[in-house]
mmCIF file of the N, C-alpha and C atoms, coordinates in Angstrom:
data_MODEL
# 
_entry.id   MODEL 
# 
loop_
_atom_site.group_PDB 
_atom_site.id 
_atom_site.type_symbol 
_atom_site.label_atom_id 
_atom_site.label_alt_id 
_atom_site.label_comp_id 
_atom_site.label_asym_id 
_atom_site.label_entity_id 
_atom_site.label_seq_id 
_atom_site.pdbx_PDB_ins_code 
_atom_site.Cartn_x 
_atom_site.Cartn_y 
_atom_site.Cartn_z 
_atom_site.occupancy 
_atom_site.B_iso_or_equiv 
_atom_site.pdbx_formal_charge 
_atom_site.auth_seq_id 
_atom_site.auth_comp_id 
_atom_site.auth_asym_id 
_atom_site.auth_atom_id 
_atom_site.pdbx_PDB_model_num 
ATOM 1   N N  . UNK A 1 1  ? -27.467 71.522 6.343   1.00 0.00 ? 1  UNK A N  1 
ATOM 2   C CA . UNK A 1 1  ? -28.687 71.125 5.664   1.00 0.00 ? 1  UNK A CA 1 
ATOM 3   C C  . UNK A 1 1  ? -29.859 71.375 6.605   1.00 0.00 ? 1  UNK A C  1 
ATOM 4   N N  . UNK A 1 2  ? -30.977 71.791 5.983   1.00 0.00 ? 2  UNK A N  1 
ATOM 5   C CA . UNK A 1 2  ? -31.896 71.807 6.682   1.00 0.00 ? 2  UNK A CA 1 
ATOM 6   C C  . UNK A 1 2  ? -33.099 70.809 6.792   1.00 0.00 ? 2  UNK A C  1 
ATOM 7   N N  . UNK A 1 3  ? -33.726 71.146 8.293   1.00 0.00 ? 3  UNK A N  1 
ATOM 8   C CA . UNK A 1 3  ? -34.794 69.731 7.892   1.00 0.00 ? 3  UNK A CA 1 
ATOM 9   C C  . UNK A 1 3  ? -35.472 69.186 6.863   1.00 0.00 ? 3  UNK A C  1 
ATOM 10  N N  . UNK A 1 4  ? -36.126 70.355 6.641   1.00 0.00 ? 4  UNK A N  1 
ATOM 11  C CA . UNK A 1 4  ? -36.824 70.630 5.037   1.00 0.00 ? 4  UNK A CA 1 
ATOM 12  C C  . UNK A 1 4  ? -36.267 69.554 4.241   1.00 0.00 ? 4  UNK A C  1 
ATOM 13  N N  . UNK A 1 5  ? -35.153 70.182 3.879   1.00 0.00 ? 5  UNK A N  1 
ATOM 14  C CA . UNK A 1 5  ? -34.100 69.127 2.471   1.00 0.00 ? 5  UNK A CA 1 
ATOM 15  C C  . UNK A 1 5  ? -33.686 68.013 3.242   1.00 0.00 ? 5  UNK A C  1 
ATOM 16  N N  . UNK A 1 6  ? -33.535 67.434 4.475   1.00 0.00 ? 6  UNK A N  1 
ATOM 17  C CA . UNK A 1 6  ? -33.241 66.261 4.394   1.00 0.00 ? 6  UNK A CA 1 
ATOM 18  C C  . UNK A 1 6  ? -34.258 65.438 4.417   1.00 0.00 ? 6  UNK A C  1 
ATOM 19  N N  . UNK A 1 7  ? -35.355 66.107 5.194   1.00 0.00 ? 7  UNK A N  1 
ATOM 20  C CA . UNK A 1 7  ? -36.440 65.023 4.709   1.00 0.00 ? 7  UNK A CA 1 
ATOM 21  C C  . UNK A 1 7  ? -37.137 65.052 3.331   1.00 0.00 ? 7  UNK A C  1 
ATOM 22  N N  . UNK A 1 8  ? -36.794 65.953 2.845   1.00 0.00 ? 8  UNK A N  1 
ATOM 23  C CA . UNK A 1 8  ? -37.374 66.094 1.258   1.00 0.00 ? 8  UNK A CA 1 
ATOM 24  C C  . UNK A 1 8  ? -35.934 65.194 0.579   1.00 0.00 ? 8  UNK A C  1 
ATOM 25  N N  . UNK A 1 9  ? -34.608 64.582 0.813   1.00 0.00 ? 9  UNK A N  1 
ATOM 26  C CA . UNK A 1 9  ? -33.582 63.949 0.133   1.00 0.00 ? 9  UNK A CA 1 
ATOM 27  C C  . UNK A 1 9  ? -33.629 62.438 0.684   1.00 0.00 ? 9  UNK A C  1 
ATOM 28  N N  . UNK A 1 10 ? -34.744 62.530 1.719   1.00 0.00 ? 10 UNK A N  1 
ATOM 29  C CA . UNK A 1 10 ? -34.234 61.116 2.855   1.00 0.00 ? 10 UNK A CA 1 
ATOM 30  C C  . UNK A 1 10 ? -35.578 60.147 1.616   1.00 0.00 ? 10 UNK A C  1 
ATOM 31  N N  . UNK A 1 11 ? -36.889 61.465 1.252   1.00 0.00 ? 11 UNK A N  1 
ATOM 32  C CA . UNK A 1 11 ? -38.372 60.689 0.949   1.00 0.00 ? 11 UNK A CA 1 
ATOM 33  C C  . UNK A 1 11 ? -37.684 60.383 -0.860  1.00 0.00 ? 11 UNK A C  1 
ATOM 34  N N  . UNK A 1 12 ? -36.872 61.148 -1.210  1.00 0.00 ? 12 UNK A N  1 
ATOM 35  C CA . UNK A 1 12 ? -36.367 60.911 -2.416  1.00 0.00 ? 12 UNK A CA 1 
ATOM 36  C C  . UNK A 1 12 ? -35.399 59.595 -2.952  1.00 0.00 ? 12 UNK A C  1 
ATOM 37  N N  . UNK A 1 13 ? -34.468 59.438 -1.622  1.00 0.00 ? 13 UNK A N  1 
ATOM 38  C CA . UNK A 1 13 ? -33.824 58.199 -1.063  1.00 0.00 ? 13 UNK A CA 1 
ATOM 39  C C  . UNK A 1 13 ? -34.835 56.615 -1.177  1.00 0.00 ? 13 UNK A C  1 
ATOM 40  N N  . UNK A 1 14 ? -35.860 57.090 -1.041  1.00 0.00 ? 14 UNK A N  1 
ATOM 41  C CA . UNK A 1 14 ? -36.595 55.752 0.143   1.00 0.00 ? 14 UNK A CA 1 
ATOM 42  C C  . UNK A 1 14 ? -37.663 55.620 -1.425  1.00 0.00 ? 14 UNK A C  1 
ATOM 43  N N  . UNK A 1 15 ? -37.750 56.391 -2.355  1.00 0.00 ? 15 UNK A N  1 
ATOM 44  C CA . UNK A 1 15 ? -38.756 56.412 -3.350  1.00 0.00 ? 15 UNK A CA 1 
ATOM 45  C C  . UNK A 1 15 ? -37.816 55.547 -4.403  1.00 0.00 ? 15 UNK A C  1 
ATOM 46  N N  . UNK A 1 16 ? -36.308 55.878 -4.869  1.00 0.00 ? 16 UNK A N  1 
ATOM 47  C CA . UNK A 1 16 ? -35.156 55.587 -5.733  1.00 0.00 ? 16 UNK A CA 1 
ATOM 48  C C  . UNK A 1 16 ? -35.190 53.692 -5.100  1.00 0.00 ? 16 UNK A C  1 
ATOM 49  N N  . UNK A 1 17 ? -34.830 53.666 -3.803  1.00 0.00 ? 17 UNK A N  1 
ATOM 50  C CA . UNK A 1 17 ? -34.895 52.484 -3.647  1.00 0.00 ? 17 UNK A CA 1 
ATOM 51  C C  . UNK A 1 17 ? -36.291 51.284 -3.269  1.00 0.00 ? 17 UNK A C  1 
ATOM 52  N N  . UNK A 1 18 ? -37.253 52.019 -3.060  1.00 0.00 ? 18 UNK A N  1 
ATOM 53  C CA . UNK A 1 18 ? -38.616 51.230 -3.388  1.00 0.00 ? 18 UNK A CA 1 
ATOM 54  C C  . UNK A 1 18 ? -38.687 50.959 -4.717  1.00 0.00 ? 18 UNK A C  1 
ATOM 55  N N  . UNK A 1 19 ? -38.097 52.045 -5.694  1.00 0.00 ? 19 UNK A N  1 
ATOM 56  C CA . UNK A 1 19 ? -38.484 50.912 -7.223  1.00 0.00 ? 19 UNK A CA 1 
ATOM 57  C C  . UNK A 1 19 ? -37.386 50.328 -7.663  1.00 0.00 ? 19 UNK A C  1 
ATOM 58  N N  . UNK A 1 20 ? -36.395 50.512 -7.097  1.00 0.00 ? 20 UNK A N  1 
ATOM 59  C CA . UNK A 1 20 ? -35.079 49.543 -7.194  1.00 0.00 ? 20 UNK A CA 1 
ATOM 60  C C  . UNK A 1 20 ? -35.941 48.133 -6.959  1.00 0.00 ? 20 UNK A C  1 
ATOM 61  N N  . UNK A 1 21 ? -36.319 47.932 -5.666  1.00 0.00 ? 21 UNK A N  1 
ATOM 62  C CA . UNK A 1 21 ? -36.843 46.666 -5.112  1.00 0.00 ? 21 UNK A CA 1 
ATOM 63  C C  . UNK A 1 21 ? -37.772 46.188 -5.859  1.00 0.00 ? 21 UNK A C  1 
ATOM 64  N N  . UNK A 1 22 ? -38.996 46.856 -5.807  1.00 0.00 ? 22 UNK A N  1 
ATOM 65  C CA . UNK A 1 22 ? -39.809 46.476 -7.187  1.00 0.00 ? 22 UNK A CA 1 
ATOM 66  C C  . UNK A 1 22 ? -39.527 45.904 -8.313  1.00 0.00 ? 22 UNK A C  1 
ATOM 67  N N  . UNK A 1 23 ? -38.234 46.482 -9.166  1.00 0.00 ? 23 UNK A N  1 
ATOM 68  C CA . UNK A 1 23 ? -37.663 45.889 -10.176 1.00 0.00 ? 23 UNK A CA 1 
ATOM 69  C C  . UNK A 1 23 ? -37.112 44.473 -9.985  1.00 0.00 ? 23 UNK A C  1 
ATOM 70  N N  . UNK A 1 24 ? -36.191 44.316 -8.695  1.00 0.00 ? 24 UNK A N  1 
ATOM 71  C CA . UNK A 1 24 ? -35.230 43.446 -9.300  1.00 0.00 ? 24 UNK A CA 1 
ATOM 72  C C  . UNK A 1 24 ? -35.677 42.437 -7.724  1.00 0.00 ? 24 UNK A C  1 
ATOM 73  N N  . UNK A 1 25 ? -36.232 42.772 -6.989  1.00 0.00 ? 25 UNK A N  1 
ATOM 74  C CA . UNK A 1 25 ? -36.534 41.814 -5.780  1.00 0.00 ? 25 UNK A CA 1 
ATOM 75  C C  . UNK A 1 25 ? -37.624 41.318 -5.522  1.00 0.00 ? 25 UNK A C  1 
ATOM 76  N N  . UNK A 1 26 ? -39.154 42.222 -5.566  1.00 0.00 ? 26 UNK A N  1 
ATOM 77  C CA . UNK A 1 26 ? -40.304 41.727 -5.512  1.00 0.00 ? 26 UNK A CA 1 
ATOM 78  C C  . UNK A 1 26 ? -41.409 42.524 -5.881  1.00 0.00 ? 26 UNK A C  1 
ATOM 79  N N  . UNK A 1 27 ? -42.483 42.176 -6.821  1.00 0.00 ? 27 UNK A N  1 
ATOM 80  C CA . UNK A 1 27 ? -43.445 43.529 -6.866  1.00 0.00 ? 27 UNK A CA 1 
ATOM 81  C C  . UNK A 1 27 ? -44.275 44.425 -5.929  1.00 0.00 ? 27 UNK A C  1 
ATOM 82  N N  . UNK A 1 28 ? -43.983 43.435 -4.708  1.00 0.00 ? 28 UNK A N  1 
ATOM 83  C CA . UNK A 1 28 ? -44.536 44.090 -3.725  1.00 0.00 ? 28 UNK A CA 1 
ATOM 84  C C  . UNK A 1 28 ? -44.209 45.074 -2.793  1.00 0.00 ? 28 UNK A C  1 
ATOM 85  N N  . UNK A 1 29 ? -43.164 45.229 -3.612  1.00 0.00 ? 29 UNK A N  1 
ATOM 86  C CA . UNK A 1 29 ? -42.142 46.491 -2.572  1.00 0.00 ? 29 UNK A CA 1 
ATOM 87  C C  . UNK A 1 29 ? -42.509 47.502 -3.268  1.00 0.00 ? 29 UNK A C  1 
ATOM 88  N N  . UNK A 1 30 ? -43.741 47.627 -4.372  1.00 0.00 ? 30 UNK A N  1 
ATOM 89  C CA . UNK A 1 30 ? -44.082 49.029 -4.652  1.00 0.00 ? 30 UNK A CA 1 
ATOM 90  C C  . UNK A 1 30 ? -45.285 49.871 -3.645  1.00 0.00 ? 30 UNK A C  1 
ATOM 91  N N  . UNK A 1 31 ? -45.656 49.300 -2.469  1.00 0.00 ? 31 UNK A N  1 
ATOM 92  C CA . UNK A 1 31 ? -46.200 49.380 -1.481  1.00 0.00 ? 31 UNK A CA 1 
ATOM 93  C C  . UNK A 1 31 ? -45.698 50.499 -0.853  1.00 0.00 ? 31 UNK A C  1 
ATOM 94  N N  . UNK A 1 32 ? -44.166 50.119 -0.868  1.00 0.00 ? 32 UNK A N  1 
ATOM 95  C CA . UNK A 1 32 ? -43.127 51.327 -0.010  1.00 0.00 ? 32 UNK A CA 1 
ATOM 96  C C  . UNK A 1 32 ? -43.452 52.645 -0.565  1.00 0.00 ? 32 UNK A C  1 
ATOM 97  N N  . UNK A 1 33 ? -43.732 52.569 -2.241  1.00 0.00 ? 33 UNK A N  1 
ATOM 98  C CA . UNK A 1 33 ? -43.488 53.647 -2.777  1.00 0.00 ? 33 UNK A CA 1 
ATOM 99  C C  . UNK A 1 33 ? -44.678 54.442 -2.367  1.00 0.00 ? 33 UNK A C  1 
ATOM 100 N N  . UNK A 1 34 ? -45.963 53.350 -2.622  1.00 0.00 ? 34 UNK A N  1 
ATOM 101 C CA . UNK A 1 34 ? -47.229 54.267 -2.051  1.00 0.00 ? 34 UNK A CA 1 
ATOM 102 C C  . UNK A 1 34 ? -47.142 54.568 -0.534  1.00 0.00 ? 34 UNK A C  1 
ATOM 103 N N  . UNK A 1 35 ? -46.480 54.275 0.426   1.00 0.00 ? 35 UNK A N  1 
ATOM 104 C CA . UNK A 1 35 ? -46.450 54.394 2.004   1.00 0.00 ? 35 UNK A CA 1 
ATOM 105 C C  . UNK A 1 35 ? -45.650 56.094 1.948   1.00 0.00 ? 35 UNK A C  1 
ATOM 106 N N  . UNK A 1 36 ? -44.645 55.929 1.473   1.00 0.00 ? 36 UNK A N  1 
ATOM 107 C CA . UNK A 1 36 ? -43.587 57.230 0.885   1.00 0.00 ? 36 UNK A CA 1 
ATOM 108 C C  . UNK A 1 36 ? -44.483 57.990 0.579   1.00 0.00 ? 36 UNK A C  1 
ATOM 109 N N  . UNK A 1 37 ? -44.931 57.942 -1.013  1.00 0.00 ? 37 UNK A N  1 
ATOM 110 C CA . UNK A 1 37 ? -46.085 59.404 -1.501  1.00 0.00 ? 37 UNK A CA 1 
ATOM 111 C C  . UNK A 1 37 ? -47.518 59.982 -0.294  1.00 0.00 ? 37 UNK A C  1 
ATOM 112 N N  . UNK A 1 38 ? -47.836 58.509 0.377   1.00 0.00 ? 38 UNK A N  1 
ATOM 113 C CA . UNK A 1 38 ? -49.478 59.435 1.071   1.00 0.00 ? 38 UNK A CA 1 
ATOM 114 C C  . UNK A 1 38 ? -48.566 59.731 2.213   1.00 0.00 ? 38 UNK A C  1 
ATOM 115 N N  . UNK A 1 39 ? -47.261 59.088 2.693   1.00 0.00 ? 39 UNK A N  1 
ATOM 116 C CA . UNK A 1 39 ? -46.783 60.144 3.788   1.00 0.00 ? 39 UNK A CA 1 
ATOM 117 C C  . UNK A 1 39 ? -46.629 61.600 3.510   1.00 0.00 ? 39 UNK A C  1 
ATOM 118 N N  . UNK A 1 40 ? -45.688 61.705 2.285   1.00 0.00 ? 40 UNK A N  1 
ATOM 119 C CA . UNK A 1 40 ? -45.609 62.972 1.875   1.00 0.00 ? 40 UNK A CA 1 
ATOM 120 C C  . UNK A 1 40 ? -46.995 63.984 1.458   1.00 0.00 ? 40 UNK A C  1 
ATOM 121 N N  . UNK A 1 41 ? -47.717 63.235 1.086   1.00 0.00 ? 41 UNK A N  1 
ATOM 122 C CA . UNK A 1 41 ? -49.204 63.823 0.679   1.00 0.00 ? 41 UNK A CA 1 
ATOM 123 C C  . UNK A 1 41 ? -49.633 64.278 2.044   1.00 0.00 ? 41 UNK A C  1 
ATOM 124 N N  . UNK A 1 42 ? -49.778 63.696 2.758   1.00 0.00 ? 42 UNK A N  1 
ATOM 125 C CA . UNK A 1 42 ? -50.604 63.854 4.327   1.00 0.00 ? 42 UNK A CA 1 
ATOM 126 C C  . UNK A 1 42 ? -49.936 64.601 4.797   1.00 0.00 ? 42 UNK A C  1 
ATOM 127 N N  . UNK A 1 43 ? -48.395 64.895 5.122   1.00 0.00 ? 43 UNK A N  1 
ATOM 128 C CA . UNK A 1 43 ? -47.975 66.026 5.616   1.00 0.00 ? 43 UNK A CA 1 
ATOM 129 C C  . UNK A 1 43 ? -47.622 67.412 5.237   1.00 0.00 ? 43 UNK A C  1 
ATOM 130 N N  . UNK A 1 44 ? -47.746 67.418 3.944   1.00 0.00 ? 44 UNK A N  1 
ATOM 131 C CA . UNK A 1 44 ? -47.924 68.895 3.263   1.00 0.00 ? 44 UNK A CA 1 
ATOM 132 C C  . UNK A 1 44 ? -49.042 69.637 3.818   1.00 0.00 ? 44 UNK A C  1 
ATOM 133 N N  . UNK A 1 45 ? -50.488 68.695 4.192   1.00 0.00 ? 45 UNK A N  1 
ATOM 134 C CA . UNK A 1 45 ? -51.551 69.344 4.544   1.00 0.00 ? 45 UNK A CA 1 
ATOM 135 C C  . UNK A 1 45 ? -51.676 69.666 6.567   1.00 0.00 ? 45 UNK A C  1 
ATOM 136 N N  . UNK A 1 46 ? -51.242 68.345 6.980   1.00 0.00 ? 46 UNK A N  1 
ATOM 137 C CA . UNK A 1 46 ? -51.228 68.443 8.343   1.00 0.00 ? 46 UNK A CA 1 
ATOM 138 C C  . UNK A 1 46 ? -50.069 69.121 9.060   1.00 0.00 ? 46 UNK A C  1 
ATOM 139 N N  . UNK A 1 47 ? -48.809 68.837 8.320   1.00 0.00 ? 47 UNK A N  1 
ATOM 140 C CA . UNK A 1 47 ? -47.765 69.068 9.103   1.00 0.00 ? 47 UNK A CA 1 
ATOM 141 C C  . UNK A 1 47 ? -46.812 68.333 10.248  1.00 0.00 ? 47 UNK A C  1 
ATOM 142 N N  . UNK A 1 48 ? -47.621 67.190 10.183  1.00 0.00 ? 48 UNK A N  1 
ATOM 143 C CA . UNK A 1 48 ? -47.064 66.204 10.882  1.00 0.00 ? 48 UNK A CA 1 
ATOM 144 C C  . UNK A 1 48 ? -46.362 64.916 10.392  1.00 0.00 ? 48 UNK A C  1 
ATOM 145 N N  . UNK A 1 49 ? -44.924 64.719 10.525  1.00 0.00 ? 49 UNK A N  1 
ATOM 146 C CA . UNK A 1 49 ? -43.786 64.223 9.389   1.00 0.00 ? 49 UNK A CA 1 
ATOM 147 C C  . UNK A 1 49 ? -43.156 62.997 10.514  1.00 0.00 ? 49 UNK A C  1 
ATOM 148 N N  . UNK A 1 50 ? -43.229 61.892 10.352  1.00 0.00 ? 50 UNK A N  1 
ATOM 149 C CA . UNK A 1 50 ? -42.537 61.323 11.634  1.00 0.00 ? 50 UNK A CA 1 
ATOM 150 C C  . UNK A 1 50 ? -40.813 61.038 11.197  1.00 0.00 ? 50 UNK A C  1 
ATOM 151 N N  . UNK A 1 51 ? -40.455 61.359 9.664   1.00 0.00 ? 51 UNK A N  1 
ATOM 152 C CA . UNK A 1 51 ? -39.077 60.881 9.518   1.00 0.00 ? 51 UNK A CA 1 
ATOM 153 C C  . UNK A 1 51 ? -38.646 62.693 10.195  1.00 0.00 ? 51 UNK A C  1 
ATOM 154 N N  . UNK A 1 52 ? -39.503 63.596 9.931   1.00 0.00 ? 52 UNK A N  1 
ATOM 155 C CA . UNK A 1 52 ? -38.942 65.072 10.788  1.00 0.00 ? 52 UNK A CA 1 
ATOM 156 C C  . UNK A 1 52 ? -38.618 64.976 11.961  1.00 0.00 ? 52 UNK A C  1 
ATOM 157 N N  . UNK A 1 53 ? -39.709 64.450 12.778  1.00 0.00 ? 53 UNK A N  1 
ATOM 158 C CA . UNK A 1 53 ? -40.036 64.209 14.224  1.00 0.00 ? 53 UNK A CA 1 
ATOM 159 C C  . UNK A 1 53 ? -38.389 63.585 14.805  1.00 0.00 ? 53 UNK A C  1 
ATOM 160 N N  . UNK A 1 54 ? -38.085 62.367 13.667  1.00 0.00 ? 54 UNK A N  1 
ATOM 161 C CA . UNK A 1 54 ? -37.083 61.258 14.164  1.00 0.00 ? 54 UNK A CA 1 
ATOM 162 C C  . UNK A 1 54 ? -35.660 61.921 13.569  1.00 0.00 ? 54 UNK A C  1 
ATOM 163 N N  . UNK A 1 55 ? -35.554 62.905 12.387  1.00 0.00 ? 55 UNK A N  1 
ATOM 164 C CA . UNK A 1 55 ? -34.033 63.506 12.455  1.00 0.00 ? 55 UNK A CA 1 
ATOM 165 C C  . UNK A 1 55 ? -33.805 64.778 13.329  1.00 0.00 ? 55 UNK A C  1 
ATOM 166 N N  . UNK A 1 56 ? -34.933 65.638 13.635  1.00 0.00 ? 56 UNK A N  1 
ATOM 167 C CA . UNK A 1 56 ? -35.337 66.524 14.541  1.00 0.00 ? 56 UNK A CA 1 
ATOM 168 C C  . UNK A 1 56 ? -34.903 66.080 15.779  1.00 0.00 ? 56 UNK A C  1 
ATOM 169 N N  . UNK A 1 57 ? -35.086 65.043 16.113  1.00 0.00 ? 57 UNK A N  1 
ATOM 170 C CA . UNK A 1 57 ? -34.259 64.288 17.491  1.00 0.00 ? 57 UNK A CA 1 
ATOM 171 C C  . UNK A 1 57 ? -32.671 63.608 17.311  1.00 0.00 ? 57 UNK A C  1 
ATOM 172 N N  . UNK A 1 58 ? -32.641 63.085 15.691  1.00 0.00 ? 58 UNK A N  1 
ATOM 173 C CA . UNK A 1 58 ? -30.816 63.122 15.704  1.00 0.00 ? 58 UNK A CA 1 
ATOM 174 C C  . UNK A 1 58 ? -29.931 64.036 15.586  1.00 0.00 ? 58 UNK A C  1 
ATOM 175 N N  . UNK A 1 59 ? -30.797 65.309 15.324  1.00 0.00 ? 59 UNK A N  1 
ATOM 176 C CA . UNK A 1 59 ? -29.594 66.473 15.599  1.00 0.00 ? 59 UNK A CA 1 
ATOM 177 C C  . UNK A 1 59 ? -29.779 67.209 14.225  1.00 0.00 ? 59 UNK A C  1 
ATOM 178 N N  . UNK A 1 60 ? -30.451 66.436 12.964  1.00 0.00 ? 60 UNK A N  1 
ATOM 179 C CA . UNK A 1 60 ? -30.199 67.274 11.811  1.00 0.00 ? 60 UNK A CA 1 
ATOM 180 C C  . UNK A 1 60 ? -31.031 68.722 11.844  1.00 0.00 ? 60 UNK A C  1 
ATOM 181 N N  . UNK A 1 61 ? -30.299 69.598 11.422  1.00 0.00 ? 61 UNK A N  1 
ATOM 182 C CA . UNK A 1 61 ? -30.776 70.931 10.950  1.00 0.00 ? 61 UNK A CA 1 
ATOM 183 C C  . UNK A 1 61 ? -30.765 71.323 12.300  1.00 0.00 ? 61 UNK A C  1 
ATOM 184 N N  . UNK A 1 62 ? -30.173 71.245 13.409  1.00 0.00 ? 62 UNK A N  1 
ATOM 185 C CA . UNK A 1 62 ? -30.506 72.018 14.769  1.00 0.00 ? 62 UNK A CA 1 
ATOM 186 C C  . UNK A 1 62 ? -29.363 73.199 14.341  1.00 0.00 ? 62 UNK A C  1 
ATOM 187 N N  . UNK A 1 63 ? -28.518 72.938 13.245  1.00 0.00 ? 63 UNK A N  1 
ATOM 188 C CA . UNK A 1 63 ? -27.356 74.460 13.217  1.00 0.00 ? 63 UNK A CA 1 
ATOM 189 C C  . UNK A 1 63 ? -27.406 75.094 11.930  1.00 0.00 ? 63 UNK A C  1 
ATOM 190 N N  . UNK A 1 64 ? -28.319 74.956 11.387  1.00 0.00 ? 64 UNK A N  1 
ATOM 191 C CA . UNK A 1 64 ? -29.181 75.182 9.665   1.00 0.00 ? 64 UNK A CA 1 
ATOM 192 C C  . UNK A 1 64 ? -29.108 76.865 10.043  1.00 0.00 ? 64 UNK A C  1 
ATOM 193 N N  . UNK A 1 65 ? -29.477 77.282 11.547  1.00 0.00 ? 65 UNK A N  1 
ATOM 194 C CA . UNK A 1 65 ? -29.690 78.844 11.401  1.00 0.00 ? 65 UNK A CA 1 
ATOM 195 C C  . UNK A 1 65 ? -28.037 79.681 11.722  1.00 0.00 ? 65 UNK A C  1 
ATOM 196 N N  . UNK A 1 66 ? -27.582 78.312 12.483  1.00 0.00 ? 66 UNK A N  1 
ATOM 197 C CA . UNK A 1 66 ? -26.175 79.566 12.654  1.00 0.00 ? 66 UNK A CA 1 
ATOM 198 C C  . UNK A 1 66 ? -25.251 79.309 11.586  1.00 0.00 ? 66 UNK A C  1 
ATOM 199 N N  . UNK A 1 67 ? -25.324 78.205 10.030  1.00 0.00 ? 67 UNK A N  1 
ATOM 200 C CA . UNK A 1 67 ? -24.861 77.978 8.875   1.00 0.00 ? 67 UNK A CA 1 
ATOM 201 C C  . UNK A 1 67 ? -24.559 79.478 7.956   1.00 0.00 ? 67 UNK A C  1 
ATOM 202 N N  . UNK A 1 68 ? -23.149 79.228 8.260   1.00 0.00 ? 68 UNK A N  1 
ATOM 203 C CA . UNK A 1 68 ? -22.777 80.995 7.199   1.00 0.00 ? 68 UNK A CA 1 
ATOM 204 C C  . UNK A 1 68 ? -23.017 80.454 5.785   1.00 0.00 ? 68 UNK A C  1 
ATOM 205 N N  . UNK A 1 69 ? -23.304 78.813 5.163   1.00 0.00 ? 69 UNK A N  1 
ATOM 206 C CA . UNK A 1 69 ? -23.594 79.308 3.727   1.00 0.00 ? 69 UNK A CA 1 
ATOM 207 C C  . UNK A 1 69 ? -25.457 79.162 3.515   1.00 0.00 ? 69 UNK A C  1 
ATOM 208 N N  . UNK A 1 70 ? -25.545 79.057 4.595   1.00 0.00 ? 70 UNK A N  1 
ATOM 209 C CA . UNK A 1 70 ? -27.243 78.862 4.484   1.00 0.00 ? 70 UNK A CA 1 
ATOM 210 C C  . UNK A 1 70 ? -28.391 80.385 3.924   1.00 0.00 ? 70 UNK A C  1 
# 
């Protein structure tokens, strides 16, 4: 997998369960959802991603280029 898609599956993750919470735990956990979208908003333009920054350092996508089904 590449960085790209995991942080595009991790912000998809974190969006599914911010309105989980919203629904059934508190309305104020739709906060998460807006923290999620202007992250994603702000880094389309800047380029600067800190959940990238932080799987970029656990190792994800460091073998995305030598991947024979990639």
């Amino acid at each position: 997998m590449t960085l790209d898609r995991a942080v595009q599956a991790f912000a998809g993750v974190m969006v599914l369960i911010s309105v989980a919470l919203t629904q059934f735990v508190h309305p104020g956990f739709v906060w998460l959802t807006v923290f999620v979208g202007a992250n994603l908003f702000q880094s389309a333009f800047t380029g600067f991603c800190p959940a990238a920054i932080v799987m970029r350092k656990l190792g994800i996508g460091k073998d995305a280029a030598t991947c024979g089904r990639c």
